[in-house]
N, C-alpha and C positions, 0 to 999 in steps of 0.2 A: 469440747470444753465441759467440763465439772462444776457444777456448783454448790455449793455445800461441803461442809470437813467432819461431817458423824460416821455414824458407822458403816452408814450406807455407803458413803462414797470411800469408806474405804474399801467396800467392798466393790465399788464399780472402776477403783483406780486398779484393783489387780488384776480385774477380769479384763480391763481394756489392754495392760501389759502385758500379760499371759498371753493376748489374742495378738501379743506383734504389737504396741500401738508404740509407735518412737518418739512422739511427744504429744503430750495434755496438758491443756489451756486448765487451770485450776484457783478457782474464786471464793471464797468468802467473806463474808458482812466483817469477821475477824481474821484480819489476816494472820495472824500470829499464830491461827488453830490451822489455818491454811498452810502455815510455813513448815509448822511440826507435822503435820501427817504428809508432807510432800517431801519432809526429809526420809522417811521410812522409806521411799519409793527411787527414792535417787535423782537423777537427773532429768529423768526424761518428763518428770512433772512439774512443769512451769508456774510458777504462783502469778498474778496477775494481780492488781487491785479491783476489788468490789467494785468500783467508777467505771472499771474495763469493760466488762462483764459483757458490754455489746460490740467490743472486736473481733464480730464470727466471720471474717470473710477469711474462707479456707477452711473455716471448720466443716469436718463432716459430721459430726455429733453432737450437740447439745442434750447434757443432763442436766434435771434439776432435782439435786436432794435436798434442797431445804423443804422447810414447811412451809414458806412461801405458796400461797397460792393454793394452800388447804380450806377445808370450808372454816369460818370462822378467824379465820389468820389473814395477813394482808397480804394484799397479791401480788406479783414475781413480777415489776420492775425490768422489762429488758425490748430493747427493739431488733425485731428481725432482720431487716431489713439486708443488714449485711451479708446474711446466714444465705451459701448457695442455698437451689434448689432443688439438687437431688444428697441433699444432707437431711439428717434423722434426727429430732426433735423426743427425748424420752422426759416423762416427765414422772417420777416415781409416787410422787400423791394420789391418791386413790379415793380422794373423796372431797371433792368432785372428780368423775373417770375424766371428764372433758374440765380441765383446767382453763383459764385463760390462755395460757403459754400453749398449750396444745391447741386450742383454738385457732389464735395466732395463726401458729404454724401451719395447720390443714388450710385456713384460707389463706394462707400464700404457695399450697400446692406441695407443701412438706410431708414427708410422712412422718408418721408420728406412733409413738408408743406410748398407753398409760401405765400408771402404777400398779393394776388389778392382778397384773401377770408375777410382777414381783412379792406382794404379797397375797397370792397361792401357791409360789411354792415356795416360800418362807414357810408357811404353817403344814408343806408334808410331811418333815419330819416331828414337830410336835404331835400331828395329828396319829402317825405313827406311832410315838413313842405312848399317847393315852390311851387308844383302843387298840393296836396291835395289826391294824390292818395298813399297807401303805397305798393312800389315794392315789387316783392319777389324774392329773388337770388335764379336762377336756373342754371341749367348746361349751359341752350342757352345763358343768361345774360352774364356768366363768359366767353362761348368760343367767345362771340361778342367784350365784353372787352377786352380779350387776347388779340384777332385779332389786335381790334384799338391799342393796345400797341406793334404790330408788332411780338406778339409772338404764338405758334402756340399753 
C-alpha cells in the first residue's frame, strides 16, 4: 500500500510496477488526487479510501509519502495490526529518521526502511551537477547525515 499522491509516490508507484508488482493498495487524505495519478498507472493501482488505509492484511509493503508524521506536522494515523510480519514498513520522512509509523512497525518485529536513503540519492545528481564530482552514498555519508540531523 501507497500512501500519499505527490511526486514521491509517483515515483514509488513506477518503481513498484517496473519491479513486477500486479496490484497496489493506493490512499490519499484526497481522493480525487489519488484517482488521477492512479489513472496514469492503469489497473493495477487500486484507489482505496483514506478511512481504509488500515486494510494491510496481505500487504507486503507499506509506504508512506505524505508529510504525515514529519517533525512539526501531525502524525500518520494508521494501525498495524493487520500488516503481516514479515512485510516491509518504508516510511519516506526523514526528519524524524525514526517516525512514529517506523516505530510501530520495528516494535511489532517489522522491518522497516527510513527516508534518509531516499533523500541521498535524490541529491546525487544535484550534487553532481554543482561540483562536478559524482558522490557515492556510503554507510559513513548516511551515519554523517543522520548525525547533522541530530539523529543517531
Amino acid at each position: 500500500m501507497v500512501l500519499g499522491a505527490g511526486g514521491a509516490a509517483r515515483a514509488i508507484l513506477h518503481g513498484l510496477l517496473e519491479a513486477g508488482a500486479s496490484r497496489v493498495l493506493f490512499a490519499n487524505r484526497t481522493r480525487n488526487r489519488a484517482e488521477s495519478l492512479a489513472r496514469a498507472f492503469g489497473p493495477a493501482i487500486e484507489v482505496i479510501n483514506w478511512e481504509d488505509r488500515n486494510a494491510l492484511a496481505g500487504c507486503g509493503l507499506l509506504v508512506n509519502t505524505t508529510s504525515l508524521g514529519m517533525t512539526g506536522r501531525e502524525p500518520l494515523e494508521i494501525d498495524l495490526a493487520a500488516l503481516p510480519k514479515d512485510a516491509v514498513v518504508a516510511d519516506i520522512v526523514y526528519s524524524p529518521l525514526e517516525t512514529n509509523l517506523l516505530a510501530a512497525a520495528r516494535a511489532r518485529g517489522i522491518r522497516v526502511v527510513d527516508g534518509l536513503g531516499m533523500l541521498l540519492h535524490q541529491a546525487i545528481p544535484s550534487f553532481e551537477r554543482w561540483f562536478g564530482i559524482r558522490p557515492e552514498v556510503t554507510p559513513e555519508l548516511r551515519a554523517h547525515v543522520a548525525a547533522s540531523l541530530g539523529e543517531n
